[in-house]
N, C-alpha and C positions, 0 to 999 in steps of 0.2 A: 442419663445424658446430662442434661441441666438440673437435677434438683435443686441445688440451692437457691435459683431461679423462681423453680414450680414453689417450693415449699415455702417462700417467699410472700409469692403469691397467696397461696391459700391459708398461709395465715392471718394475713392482714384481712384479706376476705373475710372470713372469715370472721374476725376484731370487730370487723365493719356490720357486721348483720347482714352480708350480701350471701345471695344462691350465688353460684354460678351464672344463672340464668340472667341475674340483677345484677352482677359486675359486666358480662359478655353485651348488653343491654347500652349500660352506661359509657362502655369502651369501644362500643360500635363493631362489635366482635357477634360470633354466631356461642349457644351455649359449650358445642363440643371444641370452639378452638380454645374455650378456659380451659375443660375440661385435658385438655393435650398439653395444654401450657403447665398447667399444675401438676399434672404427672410426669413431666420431662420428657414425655415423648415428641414434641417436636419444638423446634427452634424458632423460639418468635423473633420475627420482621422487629426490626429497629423503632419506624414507628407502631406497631401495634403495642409493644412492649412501652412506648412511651403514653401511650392511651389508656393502656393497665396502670401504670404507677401515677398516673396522675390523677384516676379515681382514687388509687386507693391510698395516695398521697406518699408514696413511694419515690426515693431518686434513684435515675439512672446513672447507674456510671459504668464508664468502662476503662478496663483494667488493660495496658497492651504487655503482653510479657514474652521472650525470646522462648520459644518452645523448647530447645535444649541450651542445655549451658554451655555459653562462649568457652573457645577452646583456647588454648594457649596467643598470646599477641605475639604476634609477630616485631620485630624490631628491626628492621631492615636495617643493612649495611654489613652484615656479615653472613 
């Protein structure tokens, strides 16, 4: 679902000398919601996801993009 997210995450974690335990700790998170975050099994909250990246010195950004590609424009008057 998110890996590039989770994987994200557990590497830095990782980098960092953190358990899980000791990121979920510092992020004010429970051990199994890192544990979900890193395997892309669930989709973090906006702020919890900003309480991860700022342990682990991580930016957030978000990407907005049009889920299919724009179709032909129109050109009124004919």
């Amino acid at each position: 679902m998110h890996e590039p997210i989770g994987e994200a995450i557990r590497l830095r974690r990782r980098a960092r000398g953190l358990t899980q335990a000791g990121l979920a700790e510092r992020a004010g998170l429970t051990q199994p919601a890192i544990s979900l975050l890193e395997s892309g099994s669930r989709v973090p909250s906006l702020p919890a996801l900003e309480r991860v990246a700022d342990v682990l010195g991580l930016r957030v950004t978000v990407a907005v993009e049009p889920a299919d590609p724009p179709g032909p424009l129109s050109r009124g008057g004919g």
